[in-house]
Steps between C-alpha positions, in 0.01 A plus 500: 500500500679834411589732826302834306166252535577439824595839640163589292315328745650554806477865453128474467442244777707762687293753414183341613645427817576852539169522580233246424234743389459257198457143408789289449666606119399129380450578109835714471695235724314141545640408132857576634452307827344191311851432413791700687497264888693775595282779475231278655682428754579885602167615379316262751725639820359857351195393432415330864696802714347837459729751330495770794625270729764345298627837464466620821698181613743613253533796607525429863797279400675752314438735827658201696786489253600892489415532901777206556756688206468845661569373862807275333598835389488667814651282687810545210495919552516466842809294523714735510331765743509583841191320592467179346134281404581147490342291300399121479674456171846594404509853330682242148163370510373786269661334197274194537225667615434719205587246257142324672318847432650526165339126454166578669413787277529337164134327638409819610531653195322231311152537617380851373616776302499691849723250683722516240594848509486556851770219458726681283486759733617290800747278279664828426550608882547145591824483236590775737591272835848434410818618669599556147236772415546843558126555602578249799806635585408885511133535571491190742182663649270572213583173359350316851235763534378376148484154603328543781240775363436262224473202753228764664288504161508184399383350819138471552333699776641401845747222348816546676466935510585536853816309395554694218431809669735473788805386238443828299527694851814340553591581123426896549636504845855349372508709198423845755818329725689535187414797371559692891820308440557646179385906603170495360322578814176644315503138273593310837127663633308397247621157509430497847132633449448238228654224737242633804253505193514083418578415867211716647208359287597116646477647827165628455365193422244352766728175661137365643452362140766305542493388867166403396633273218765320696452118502433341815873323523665835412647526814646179548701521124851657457432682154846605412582753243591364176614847356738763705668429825313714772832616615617732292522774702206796437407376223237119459448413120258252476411354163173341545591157325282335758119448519395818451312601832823386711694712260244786572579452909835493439468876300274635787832444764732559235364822388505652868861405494574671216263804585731499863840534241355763305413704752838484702711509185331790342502745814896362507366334907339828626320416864156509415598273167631233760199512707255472185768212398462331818075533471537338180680204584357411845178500255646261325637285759115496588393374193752226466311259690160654418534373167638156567854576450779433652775779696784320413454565140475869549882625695459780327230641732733437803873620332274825385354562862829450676644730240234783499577460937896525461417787265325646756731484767820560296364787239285701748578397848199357614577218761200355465618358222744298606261397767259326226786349297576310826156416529460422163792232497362353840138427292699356222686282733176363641350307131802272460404456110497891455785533686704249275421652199619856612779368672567353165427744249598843691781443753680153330427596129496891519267496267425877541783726491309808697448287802861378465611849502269588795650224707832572433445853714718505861199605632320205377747258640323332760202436310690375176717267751182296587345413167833393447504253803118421452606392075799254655260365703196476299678392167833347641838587375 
């Protein structure tokens, strides 16, 4: 059977999928189908799955695809900064990562004349994720704030936005590190604003919705993070790979995290910043459990309080403080599987270079000298 026949009638089966306002194109395709078994075969998937929601599952893919490229490309910018985001997968992932994207859109682009040029379009930015191309290597940030708008768009309403939402905070509030970094200070605030912007809208969202959903056993599990490390210092990307209401839970904590970073970073650790920092992530230490998840995946919460408390002691003086660090490291100490985990990431990893730093102060000493004896106890030598 020649291939113009057959891409004849594929493009009007596809068409009638589209939308299915009309009866099945029998007299322009049954002739065709009477003797090509491989159109029949593909026509009769079509023809038994309606056409919006093969295409929204294709397009909830394709957001899957670009979320999980953008985040392997953050993870790669960061490497080299001050305050790192690690990542589940090694930053020479990318390579094999968008080769799979690559792959995946050539069946996007097949089904409609729509798909196929909002494929081109994506193609061309995905060609782009290489350490090789000078798009990637000097506008790092609009390249991952593509991906991850795009992710936005293509995803149907609710799929996996909170996610999505809280990564393209992180995105603006890198790029407004970077740019204060760089002297842009007027740039630096409206990467900031934008970063408040994406992180603010997942913390308006009601959480009763999804206390309300939580399965009975949710409790009792240990749903661990298949995306970002929570330890990364101010800064929880979470990629929303899993089911997508845990992902959701997992964006409600992260996103006050992030909100708590933003704050602090962008009013360069004023008082009151601290104090709203410190709001934020008790909140989230509250919802932890709330939402059937477990503390020990979220150090970030604790290395950011005990942080905004040195901060608050050693920048302006307060004694207080110090007082709560203290505090704060005795209630760590008490929930031996939290307490592991910090131990572990923060004082035997150093995973986050601002706490390091914080530690390191004489004044500090004391403090610092503990978590050191609690991590050779806890974890051994």
């Amino acid at each position: 059977m020649s291939t113009a026949a057959c891409q004849l009638t594929k493009q009007l089966i596809r068409e009638w999928a589209l939308a299915r306002d009309r009866p099945f194109p029998y007299l322009q395709v049954g002739e065709h189908l009477k003797n090509c078994l491989s159109c029949l075969n593909w026509s009769t998937g079509i023809a038994y799955r309606p056409g919006d929601r093969y295409l929204s599952a294709l397009r909830l893919k394709l957001s899957d695809v670009l979320s999980y490229l953008g985040s392997s490309l953050l993870a790669v910018w960061s490497a080299d900064q001050d305050v790192k985001i690690s990542f589940c997968l090694e930053p020479e992932n990318v390579p094999r990562v968008r080769e799979k994207a690559l792959k995946f859109l050539t069946r996007y682009q097949g089904f409609s004349p729509a798909t196929a040029r909002e494929a081109a379009t994506v193609q061309e930015m995905i060609g782009h994720a290489d350490a090789g191309s000078g798009l990637a290597r000097l506008e790092p940030y609009e390249l991952v704030r593509y991906f991850f708008t795009t992710a936005l768009e293509l995803a149907s309403a609710g799929e996996q936005s909170l996610s999505l939402l809280v990564n393209l905070g992180i995105t603006e509030n890198y790029q407004a590190l970077n740019e204060r970094r760089a002297g842009h200070e007027d740039r630096a605030a409206q990467h900031f604003r934008s970063a408040r912007d994406f992180l603010g809208r997942v913390l308006k969202v009601d959480v009763r919705v999804f206390r309300a959903e939580m399965p009975p056993e949710a409790e009792t599990r240990n749903p661990k993070p298949e995306t970002l490390n929570p330890k990364s210092g101010i800064r929880v990307l979470n990629l929303g790979f899993r089911a997508s209401r845990e992902a959701d839970r997992t964006a409600l904590v992260s996103a006050r995290i992030n909100f708590a970073g933003t704050e602090v970073q962008q009013e360069n650790y004023s008082e009151p910043s601290l104090h709203k920092a410190v709001n934020l992530l008790h909140e989230a230490g509250r919802l932890v459990p709330e939402l059937g998840l477990q503390p020990s995946e979220f150090t970030a919460i604790y290395s950011n309080l005990l942080i905004s408390y040195l901060r608050l002691y050693l920048d302006h003086g307060l004694a207080e403080g110090l007082t709560q660090a203290r505090r704060l490291v005795d209630e760590i100490s008490a929930q031996p599987v939290l307490s592991r985990a910090f131990l572990a990431d923060c004082i035997r990893e150093q995973s986050d270079p601002e706490l390091n730093r914080l530690l390191a102060a004489p004044q500090i000493h004391d403090l610092a000298a503990h978590l050191r004896e609690q991590a050779g106890l806890t974890l051994g030598a």
